[in-house]
C-alpha positions in Angstrom: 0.9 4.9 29.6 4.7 4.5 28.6 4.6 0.9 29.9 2.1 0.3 27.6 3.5 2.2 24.3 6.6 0.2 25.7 4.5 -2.8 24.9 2.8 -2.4 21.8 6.7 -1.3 20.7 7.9 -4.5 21.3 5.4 -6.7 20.3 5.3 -4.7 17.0 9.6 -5.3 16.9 8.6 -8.8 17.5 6.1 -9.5 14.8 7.9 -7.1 12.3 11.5 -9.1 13.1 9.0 -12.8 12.2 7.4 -11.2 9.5 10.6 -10.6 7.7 12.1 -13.9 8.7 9.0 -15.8 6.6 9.5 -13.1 4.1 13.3 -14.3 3.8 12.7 -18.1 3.9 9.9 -18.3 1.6 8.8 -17.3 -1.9 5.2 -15.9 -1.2 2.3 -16.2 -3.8 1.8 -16.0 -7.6 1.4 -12.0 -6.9 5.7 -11.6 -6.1 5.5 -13.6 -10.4 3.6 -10.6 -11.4 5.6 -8.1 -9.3 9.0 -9.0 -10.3 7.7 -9.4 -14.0 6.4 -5.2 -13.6 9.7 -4.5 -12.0 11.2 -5.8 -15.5 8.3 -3.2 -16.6 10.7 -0.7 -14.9 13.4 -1.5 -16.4 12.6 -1.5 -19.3 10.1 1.5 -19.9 10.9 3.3 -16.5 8.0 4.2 -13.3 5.8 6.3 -15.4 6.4 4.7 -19.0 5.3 1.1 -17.8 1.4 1.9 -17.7 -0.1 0.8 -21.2 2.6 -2.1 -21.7 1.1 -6.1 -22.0 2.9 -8.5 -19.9 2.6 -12.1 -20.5 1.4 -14.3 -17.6 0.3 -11.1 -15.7 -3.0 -9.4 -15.0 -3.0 -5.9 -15.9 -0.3 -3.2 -14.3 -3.2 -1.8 -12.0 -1.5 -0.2 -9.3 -0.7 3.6 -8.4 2.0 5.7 -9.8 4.4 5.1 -6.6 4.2 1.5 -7.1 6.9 2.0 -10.1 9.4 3.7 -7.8 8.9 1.2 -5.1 10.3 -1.3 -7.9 12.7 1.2 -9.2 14.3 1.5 -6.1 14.0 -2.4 -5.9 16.1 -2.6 -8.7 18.5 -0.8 -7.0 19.1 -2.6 -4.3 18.9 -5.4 -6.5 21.8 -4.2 -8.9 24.0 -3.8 -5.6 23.3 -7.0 -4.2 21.3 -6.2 -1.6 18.5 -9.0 -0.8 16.2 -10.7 -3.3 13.8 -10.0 -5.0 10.4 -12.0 -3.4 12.2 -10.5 0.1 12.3 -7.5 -1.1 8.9 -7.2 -2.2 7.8 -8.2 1.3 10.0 -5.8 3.7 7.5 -2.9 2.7 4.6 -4.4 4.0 6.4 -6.1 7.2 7.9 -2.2 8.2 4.0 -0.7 7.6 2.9 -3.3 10.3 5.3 -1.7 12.7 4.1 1.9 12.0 0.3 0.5 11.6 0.3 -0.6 15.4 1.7 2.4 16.9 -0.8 4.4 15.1 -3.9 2.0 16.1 -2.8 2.8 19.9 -2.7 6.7 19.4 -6.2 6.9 18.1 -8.1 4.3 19.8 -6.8 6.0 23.2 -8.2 9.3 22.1 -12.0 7.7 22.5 -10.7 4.7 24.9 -8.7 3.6 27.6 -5.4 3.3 27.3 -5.1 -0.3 28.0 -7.7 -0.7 25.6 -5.9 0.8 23.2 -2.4 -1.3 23.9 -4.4 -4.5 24.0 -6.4 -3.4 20.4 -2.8 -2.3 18.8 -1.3 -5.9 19.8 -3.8 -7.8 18.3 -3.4 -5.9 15.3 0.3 -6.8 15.0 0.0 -9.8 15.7 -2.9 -11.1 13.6 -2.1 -14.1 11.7 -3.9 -12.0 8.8 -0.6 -9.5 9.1 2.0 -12.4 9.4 0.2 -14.0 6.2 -0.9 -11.4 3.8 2.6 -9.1 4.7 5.4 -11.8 5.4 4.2 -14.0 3.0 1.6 -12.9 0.4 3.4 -10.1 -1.4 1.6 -6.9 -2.2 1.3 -3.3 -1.0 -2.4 -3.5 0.5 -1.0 -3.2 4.4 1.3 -0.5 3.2 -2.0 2.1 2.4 -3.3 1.2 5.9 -0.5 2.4 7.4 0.0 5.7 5.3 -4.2 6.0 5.5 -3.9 5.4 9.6 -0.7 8.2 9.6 -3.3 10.9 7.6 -5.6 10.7 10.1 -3.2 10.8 13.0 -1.3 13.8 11.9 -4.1 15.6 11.2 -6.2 15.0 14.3 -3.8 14.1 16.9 -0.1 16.3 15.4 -2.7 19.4 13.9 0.1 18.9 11.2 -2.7 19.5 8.0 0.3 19.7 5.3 2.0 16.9 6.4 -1.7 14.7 6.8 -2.0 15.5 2.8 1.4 14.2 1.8 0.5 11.0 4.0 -2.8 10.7 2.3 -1.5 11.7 -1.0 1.1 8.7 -0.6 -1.6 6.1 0.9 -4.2 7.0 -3.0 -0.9 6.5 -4.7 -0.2 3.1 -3.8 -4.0 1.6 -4.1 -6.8 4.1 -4.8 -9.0 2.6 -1.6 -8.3 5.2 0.6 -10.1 7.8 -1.0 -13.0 6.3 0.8 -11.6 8.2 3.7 -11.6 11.5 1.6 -15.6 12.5 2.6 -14.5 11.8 6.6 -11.1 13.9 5.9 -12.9 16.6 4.6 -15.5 17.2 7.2 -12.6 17.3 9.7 -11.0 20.1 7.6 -13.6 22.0 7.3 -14.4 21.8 10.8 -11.0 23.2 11.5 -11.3 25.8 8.9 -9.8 27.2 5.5 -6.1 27.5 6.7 -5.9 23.9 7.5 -7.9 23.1 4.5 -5.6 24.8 2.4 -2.8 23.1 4.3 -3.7 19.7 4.0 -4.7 20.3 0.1 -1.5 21.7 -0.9 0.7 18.4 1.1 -1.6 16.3 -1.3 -1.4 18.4 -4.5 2.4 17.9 -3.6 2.2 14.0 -3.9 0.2 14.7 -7.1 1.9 16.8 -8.7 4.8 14.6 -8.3 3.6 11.1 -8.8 0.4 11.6 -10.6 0.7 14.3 -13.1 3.7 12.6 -15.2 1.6 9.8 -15.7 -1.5 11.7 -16.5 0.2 14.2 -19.0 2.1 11.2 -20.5 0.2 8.0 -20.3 -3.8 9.2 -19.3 -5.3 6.9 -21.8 -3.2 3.8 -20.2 -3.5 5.0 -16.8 -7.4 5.4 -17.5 -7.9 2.2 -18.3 -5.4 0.5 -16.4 -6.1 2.3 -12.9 -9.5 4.3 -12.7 -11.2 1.6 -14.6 -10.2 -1.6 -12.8 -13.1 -3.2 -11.5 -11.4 -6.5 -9.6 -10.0 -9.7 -11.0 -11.7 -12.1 -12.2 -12.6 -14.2 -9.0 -14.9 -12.5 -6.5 -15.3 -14.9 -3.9 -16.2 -12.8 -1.3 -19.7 -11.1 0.5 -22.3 -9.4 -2.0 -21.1 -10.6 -5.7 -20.5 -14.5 -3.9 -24.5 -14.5 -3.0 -25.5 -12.8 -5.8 -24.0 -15.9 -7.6 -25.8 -18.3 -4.8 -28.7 -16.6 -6.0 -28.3 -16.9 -9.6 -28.4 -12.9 -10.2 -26.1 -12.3 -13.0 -28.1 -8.9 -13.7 -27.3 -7.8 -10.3 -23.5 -9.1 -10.7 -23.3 -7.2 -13.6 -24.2 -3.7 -12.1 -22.1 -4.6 -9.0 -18.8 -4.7 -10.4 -19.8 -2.0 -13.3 -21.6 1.1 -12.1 -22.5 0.1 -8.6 -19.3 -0.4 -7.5 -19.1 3.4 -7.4 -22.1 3.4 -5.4 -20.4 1.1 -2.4 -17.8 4.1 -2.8 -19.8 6.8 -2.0 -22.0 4.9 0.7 -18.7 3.9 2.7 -17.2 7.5 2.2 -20.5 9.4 3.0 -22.5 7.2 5.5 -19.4 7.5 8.0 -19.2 11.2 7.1 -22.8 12.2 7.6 -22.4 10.6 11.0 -19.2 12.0 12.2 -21.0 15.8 11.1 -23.3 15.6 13.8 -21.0 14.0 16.0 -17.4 15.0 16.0 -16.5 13.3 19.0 -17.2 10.2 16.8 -14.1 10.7 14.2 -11.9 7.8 15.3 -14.5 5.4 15.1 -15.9 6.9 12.0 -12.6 6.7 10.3 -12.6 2.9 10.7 -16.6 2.5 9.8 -15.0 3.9 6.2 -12.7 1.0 5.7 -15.1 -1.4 7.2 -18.0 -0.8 4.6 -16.1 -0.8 2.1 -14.4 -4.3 2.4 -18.0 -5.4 3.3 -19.4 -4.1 0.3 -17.1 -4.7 -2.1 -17.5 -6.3 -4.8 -14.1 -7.2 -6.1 -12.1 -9.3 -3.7 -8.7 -11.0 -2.9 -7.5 -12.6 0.2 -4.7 -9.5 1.1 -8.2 -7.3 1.3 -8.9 -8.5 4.5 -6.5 -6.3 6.0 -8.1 -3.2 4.9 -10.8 -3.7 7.7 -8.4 -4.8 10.1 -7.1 -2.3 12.2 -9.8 -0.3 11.2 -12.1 -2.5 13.1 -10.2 -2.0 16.0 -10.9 2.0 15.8 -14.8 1.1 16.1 -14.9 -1.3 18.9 -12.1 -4.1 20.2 -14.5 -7.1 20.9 -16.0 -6.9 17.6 -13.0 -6.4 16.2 -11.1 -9.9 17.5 -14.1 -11.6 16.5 -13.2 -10.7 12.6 -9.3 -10.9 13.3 -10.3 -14.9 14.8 -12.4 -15.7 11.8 -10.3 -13.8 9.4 -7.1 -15.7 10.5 -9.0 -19.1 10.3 -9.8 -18.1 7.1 -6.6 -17.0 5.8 -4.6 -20.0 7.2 -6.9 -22.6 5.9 -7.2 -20.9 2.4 -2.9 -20.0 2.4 -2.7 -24.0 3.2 -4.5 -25.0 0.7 -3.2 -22.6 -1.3 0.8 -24.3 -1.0 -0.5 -27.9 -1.0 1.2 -28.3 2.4 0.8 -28.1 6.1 0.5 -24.9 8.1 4.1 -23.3 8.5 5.4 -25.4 6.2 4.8 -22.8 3.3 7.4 -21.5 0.5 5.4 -20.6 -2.6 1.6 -20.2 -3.2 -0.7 -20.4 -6.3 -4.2 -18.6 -5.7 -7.4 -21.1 -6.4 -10.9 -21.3 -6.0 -12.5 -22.1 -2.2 -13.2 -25.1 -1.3 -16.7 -25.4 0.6 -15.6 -25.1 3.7 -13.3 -22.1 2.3 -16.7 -20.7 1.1 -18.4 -21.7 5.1 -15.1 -19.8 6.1 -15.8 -16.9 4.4 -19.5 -16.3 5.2 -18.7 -16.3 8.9 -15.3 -13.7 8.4 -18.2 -11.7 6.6 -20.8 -11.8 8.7 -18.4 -10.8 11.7 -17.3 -8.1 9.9 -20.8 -6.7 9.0 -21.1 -6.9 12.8 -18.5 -4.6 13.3 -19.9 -2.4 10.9 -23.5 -2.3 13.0 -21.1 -1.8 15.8 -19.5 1.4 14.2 -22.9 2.9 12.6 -24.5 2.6 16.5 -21.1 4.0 18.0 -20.8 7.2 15.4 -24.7 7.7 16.2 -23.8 8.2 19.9 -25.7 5.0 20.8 -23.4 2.8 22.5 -20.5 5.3 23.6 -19.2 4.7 27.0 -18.0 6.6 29.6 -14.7 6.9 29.0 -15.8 7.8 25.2 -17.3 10.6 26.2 -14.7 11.5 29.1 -12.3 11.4 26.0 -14.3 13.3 23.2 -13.7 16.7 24.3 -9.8 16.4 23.8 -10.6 14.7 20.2 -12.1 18.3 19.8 -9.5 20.4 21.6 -6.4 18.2 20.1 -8.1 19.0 16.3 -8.6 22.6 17.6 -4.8 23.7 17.8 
């Protein structure tokens, strides 16, 4: 087993030391405009006092209250001439990646083989998706993965409940996504009982207290608006809302990305938790069925969501998984092209557009793979299709939450 941490180590050292060279050689996309323009936010009105401000030639400030110091300590290194900004910006993401990878080979070997789990981590890490949407795009999305990923590892795999709630509180602080996880989290705590319970509750209220409650007590109304009450941009291009438009539905559009969109919430969170109650063993898996749903049903969209399934998929099943990483990475390249009017690899800056039709053909199939991995992870969790060494492994998924 060394050998093989050995090797998902350096291949994760590998991608991690490309990664940062694209994000040093290139600009990235229109989101590193609106990124630096918030850090001027910072500046200006500080982490907390920037919710409630208009930017020009910006969406709205939508992200979570640790967003502000990752920019304030931006500007730091900034004012002390260290890097620029569109690196900068990047270097987060590229570093997650790294951690992201390790983490996908600790859990997949609790319910797999070992060499499965080296070959499902590796694949991860080096996924065209990652080398896009972290070296080049320019946004925090892989950086919740990887503190959503640590949660579940500390608290499953370490028995470290205080620490799993500082990991979680830090992954809803960034982007609120991973509360889907919350239902799955919490039958795991209560399967382990009050003390860790209490444990993991406290190492969240912690991050809260911290990061959230400034903004709450000084800026709710902006911070409503702004953050609980973001329903996507503007495009959705992507699974349900796209054939709802196919099909001329703008009724069912409508309730999609207003009240239903809370609906997808609770089916992703509680479908994999309903499952994983009757079958503990099934909590790895389950964990990534969370993240899959919930890209599949969203219905707001853009491109740097795709990694929110990725190495999630690869917790439910590794075949299933490549297939989405293949049509996933298609997809990304052909749109990021398109995107910077140039060749493949030839990239510096990128201005987000509609698809083109074969975009659109692109996406369907990244879609439907995905919804396969998602049939995949409903028959796994319901103890359908678990093989031998699954079940060889279940018992110390049990004993290692147990301690």
């Amino acid at each position: 087993m060394a050998r093989l941490r050995l090797a998902v180590v350096l291949s994760a050292a590998a991608a991690t030391a490309l990664k940062l060279g694209i994000a040093a050689s290139t600009f990235g996309t229109n989101d590193v405009h609106y990124w630096r323009i918030f850090a001027l936010g910072v500046r200006l009105f500080g982490p907390v006092g920037i919710y409630g401000h208009q930017f020009r030639e910006t969406p709205v400030y939508n992200h979570g209250p640790l967003a502000g110091w990752m920019l304030a300590a931006i500007n730091w290194l900034l004012d002390h001439g260290i890097g620029s900004f569109p690196f900068l910006i990047r270097v987060p993401a590229c570093l997650a990646d790294f951690g992201t990878a390790l983490l996908v080979f600790e859990l997949v070997r609790l319910v797999r083989p070992v060499r499965q789990a080296a070959i499902a981590a590796i694949l991860v890490v080096c996924s065209p998706v990652l080398f896009v949407v972290s070296g080049f795009h320019g946004n925090t999305d892989p950086v919740f993965v990887m503190f959503a990923l640590l949660s579940v590892y500390l608290l499953v795999v370490r028995g470290w409940a205080v620490a799993a709630g500082v990991a979680f509180g830090i992954a809803v602080s960034i982007k609120l996504v991973p509360i889907v996880l919350g239902p799955v989290l919490l039958v795991v705590l209560v399967r382990l009982g009050r003390r860790r319970l209490a444990g993991f509750v406290g190492g969240g209220a912690l991050v809260f207290g911290l990061l959230w409650v400034p903004v709450i007590v000084s800026r709710w109304d902006a911070l409503r608006v702004q953050v609980f009450a973001y329903n996507g941009g503007v495009r959705r291009q992507w699974g349900l809302p796209q054939f709802l438009i196919w099909a001329h539905l703008p009724d069912g559009i409508a309730w999609l990305t207003g009240s239903g969109r809370f609906g997808i919430l609770l089916i992703s969170g509680l479908a994999a938790a309903a499952l994983v109650w009757r079958r503990p063993a099934a909590l790895v898996p389950a964990v990534g069925l969370s993240l899959v749903l919930f890209l599949l049903l969203s219905s707001a969209f853009a491109m740097q969501y795709l990694v929110w399934a990725l190495a999630a998929a690869y917790l439910i099943d590794t075949a299933a998984a490549t297939g989405y990483n293949v049509a996933a990475s298609i997809f990304v390249v052909a749109v990021y092209d398109h995107w910077n009017r140039a060749l493949p690899w030839h990239w510096y800056e990128a201005r987000a557009d509609a698809f083109s039709a074969s975009e659109f053909v692109l996406m369907v199939v990244t879609w439907v793979l995905l919804a396969a991995v998602a049939v995949m992870g409903l028959l796994l969790v319901r103890g359908h299709t678990f093989s031998p060494s699954s079940r060889a492994s279940s018992s110390s998924t049990r004993s290692t939450g147990e301690r």
